[in-house]
Backbone bond lengths (Angstrom), bond angles and torsions (degrees), N, CA, C in turn:
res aa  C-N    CA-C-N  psi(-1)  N-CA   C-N-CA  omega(-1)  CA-C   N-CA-C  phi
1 X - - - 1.453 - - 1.516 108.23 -
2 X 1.421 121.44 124.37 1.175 126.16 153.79 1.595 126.95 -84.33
3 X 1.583 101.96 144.82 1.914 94.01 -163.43 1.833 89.19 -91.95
4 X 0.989 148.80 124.30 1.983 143.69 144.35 1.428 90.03 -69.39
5 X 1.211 140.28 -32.83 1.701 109.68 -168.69 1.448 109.90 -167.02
6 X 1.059 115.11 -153.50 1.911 99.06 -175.89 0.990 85.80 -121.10
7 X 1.410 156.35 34.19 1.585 155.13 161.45 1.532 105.39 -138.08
8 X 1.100 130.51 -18.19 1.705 136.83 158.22 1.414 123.75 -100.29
9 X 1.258 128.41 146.74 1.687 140.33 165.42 1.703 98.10 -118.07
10 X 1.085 112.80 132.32 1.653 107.35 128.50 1.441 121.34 -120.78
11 X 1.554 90.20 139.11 1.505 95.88 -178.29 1.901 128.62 -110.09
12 X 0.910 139.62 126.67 1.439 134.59 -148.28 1.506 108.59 -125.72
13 X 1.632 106.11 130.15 1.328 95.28 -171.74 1.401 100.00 -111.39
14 X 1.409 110.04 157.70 1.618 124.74 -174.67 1.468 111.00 -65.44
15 X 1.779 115.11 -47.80 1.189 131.28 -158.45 2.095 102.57 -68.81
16 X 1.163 104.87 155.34 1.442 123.18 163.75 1.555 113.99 -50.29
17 X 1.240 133.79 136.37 1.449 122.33 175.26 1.972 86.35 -101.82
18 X 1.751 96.60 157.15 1.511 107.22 173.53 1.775 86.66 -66.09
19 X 1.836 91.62 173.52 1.974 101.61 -179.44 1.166 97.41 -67.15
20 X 1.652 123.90 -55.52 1.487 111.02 -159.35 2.004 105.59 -56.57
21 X 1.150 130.62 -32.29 1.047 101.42 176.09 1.713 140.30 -90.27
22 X 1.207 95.64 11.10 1.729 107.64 -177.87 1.515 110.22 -55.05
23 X 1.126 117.06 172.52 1.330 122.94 179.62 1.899 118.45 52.10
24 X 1.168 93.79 6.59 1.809 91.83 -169.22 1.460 94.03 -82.25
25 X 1.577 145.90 -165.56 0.857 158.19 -63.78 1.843 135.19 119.47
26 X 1.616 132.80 93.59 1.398 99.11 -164.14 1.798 94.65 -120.61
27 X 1.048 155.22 116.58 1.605 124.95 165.27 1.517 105.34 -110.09
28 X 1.675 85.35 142.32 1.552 87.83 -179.07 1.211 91.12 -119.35
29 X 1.783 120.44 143.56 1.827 134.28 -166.64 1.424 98.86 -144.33
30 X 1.694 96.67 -175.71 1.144 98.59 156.92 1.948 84.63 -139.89
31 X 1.469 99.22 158.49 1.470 106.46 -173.86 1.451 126.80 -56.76
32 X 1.114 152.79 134.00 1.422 132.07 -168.63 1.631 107.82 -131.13
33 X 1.177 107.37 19.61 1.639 104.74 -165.82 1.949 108.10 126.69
34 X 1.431 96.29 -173.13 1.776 102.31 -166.23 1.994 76.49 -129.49
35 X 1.287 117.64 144.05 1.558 111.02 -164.14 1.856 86.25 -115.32
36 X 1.210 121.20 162.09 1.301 110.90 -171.39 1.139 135.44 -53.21
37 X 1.604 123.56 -32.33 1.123 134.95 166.71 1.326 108.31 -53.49
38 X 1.356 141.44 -50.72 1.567 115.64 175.64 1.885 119.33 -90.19
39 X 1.556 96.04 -1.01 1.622 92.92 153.07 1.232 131.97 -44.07
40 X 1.871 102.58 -57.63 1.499 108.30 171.72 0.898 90.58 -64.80
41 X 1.591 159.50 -121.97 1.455 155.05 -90.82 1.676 88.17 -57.23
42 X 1.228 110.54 -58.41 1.779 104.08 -165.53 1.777 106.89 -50.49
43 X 1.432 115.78 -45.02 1.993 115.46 -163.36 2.046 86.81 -70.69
């Protein structure tokens, strides 16, 4: 595991992913608010 910040990890795995899953994406959070850009979309 690499630390980017004291509120982020990324973590990297050695192994091959199958094709169907390449390019995917996972974040795990906890909610902190709606940031302005989806304010407007929400008003």
């Amino acid at each position: 595991m690499t630390e980017t910040s004291q509120s982020c990890a990324r973590i990297s795995a050695t192994s091959p992913l199958p094709t169907h899953l390449r390019g995917g994406v996972v974040a795990i959070g906890n909610f902190d608010g709606v940031h302005r850009g989806h304010q407007a979309v929400l008003e």
